[in-house]
Each structure stands twice: as structure tokens, then as C-alpha cells.
C-alpha positions as CSV (number, residue, x, y, z in Angstrom):
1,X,-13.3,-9.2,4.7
2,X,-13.6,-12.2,2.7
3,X,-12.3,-10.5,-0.3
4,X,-9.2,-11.1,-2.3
5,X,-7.3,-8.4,-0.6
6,X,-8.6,-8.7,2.9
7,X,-4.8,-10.3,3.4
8,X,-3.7,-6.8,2.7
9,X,-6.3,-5.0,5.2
10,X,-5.2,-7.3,8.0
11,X,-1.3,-6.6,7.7
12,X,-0.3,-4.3,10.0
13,X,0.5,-0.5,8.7
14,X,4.3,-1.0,10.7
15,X,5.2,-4.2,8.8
16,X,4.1,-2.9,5.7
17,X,5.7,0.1,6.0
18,X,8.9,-1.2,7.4
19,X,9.3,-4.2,4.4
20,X,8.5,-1.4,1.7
21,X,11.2,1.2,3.8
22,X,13.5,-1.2,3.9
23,X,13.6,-2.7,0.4
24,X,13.6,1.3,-0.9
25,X,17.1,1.4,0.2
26,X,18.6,-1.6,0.7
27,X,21.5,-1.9,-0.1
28,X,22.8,1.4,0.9
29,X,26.0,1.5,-0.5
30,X,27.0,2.5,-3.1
31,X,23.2,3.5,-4.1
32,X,20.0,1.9,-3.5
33,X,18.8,-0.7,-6.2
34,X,15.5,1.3,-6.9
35,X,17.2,4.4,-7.3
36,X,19.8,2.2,-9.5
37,X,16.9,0.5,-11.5
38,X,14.3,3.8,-11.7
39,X,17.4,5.6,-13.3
40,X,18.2,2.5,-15.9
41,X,14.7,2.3,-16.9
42,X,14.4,6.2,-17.6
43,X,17.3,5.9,-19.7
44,X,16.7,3.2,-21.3
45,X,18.7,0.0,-20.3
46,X,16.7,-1.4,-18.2
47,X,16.5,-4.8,-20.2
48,X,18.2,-7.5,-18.5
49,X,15.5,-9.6,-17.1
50,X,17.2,-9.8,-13.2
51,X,17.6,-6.3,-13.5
52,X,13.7,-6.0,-14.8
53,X,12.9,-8.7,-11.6
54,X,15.0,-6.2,-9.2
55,X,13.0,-3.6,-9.8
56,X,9.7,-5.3,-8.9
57,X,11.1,-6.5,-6.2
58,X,12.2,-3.7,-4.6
59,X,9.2,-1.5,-5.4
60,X,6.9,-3.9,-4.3
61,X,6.3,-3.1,-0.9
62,X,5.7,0.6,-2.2
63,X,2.7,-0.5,-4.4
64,X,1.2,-2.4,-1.8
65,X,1.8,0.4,0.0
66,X,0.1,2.1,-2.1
67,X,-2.6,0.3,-2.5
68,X,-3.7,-0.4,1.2
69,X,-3.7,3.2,1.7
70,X,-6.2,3.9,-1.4
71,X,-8.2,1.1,-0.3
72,X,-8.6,2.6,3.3
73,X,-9.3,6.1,2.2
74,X,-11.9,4.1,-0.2
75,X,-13.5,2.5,2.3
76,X,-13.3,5.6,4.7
77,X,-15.4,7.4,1.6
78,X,-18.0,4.8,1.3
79,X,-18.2,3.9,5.3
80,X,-17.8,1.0,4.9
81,X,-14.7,1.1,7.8
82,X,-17.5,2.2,10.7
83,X,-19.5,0.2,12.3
84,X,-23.6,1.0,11.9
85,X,-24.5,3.2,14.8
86,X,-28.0,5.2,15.0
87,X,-27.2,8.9,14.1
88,X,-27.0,11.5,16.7
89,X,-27.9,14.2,14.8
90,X,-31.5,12.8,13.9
91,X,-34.3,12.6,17.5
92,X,-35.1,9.3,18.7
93,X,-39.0,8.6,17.2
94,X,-41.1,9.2,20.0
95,X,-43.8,6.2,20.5
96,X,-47.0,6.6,20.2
């Protein structure tokens, strides 16, 4: 796990998922500053650089997210996750 991202493969799922849950919504009223920012920036007017800053901010959590869950089902591909056991399937070599 020495790699650049091993921080990310040692945070736990919950944290993770409750930073990125969190930040999604907060604050709740009137509307949540992603939603807010997502519909400036499809319209157009997202070019203030706090609101540009808020956005990242907020989605964040979401991509990293994101991206522990890809490199998980990465690693799951590859087996890379499991530890090297002897295969079941194959018989033992008999001696001799």
C-alpha cells in the first residue's frame, strides 16, 4: 500500500461516505450548495471564483468517493485485494 492513494484505501467506507453525504447537502435550506452550483454551472454563470471553489468543495467527497470505489472494484478484478491461497479446485501433487 505504499502507493500514492493508499491514504484513500485505509479511510474507512463510513467516514468517507458520511463527509461526502454531508457536504451534498449542507446547507439544507434554502437548497443545497451543489445543487445551487451544478445548476449555475449548467447555465452558465458559474464564474465567480468562490462560487467555482464551492463547487469543489462540496463535490469533493463524491469524487473520492468515487474513486475508492473504482479502485476497489479494480483491485477486486485484478486480485490483487486476496491474499495468495493454493486453489481448491486443482489436487494437491502427489509425491513421488
Amino acid at each position: 500500500m505504499g502507493t500514492l492513494l493508499g491514504w484513500l484505501d485505509r479511510l474507512p467506507w463510513v467516514w468517507l461516505l458520511l463527509a461526502a453525504a454531508w457536504l451534498a447537502v449542507a446547507p439544507v435550506f434554502p437548497e443545497p450548495h451543489l445543487v445551487e452550483k451544478l445548476r449555475m454551472l449548467g447555465q452558465g454563470t458559474l464564474t465567480r471564483p468562490l462560487d467555482i471553489f464551492d463547487l469543489l468543495m462540496h463535490a469533493a467527497p463524491l469524487g473520492l468517493v468515487a474513486l475508492k470505489a473504482w479502485r476497489q472494484w479494480a483491485r477486486r478484478g485484478t486480485g490483487a485485494s486476496r491474499k495468495s491461497a493454493p486453489d481448491s479446485r486443482r489436487p494437491a501433487a502427489s509425491p513421488g
